[in-house]
Every structure is written in structure tokens, then in C-alpha cells.
C-alpha positions, 0 to 999 in steps of 0.5 A, a space after each residue: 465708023 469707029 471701032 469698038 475701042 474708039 466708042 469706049 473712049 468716047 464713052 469715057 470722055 462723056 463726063 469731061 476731060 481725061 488723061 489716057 490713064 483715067 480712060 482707062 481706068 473708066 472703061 475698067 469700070 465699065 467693062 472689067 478690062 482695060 485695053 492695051 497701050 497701043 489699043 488706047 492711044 490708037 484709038 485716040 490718035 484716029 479720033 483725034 484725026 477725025 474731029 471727034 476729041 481733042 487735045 487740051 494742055 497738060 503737064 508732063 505726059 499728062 495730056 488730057 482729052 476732050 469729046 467734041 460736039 462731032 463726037 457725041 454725035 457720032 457716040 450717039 448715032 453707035 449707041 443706038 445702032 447697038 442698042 437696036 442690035 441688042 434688042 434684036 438679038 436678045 429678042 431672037 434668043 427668047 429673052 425680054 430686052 430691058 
């Protein structure tokens, strides 16, 4: 199961490849905070391990990643498990989910 970094990562990788400072900037975009180098590139390090991106050429120290097919299926499967959390809690503090 990944972690909360991991599912940001892959979030970001959604509409192509990106080097590690354009996921970055993309989850800034969505959450309003970057995560820490060894936050970032741990992430992709164990994602890489388990099939869920992988490594394209690059130049220099840009190296861009991509989501694999394995990894949108696992990003799927988080999302909606969190989606039903959300709804859950949402729903026991009195509020409309949206």
C-alpha cells in the first residue's frame, strides 16, 4: 500500500512524464506544499521497486519518470478507497459530501 507521498507522486505523473522538480511543483499545485528531497525521491525510489513508474532517458540530472499501467491501477484502487473514507467521515461530522 503506498504512502501518502507515493500516491502524490503518482497523482503527478497522471498526465505524462516528469523530472523530480516538475512533481514537485505539481503537487504544490495541488496541495500548497512541496515534499522534501528525501521525501520526493524516496517516494520514487520504492515506486520504482515495485513496478509502479518507471525511468525514462534524460539529460543531465533530469531524469524523467513515468507511470506505469500497474501504477494507475494501484493509484485507482487508493483513490476511491480514500474517496470512501472522505465520504465517511464527512458524512459523520454532519456535512454533504460533494
Amino acid at each position: 500500500m503506498p504512502n501518502d507521498a507515493q500516491i502524490l507522486v503518482l497523482y503527478a505523473l497522471t498526465d505524462g512524464p516528469l523530472h523530480g522538480y516538475a512533481i514537485n511543483t505539481a503537487i504544490d499545485e495541488l496541495t500548497g506544499e512541496r515534499l522534501g528531497p528525501g521525501s520526493l525521491y524516496g517516494a520514487l525510489a520504492r515506486l520504482e521497486a515495485k513496478g509502479l513508474v518507471e525511468a525514462l532517458d534524460g539529460e543531465g540530472r533530469q531524469r524523467p519518470v513515468r507511470i506505469t499501467e500497474q501504477g494507475r491501477v494501484v493509484l485507482e484502487r487508493e483513490l476511491r478507497a480514500m474517496a470512501r473514507v472522505a465520504d465517511a467521515g464527512l458524512r459523520r461530522l454532519g456535512v454533504r459530501p460533494a
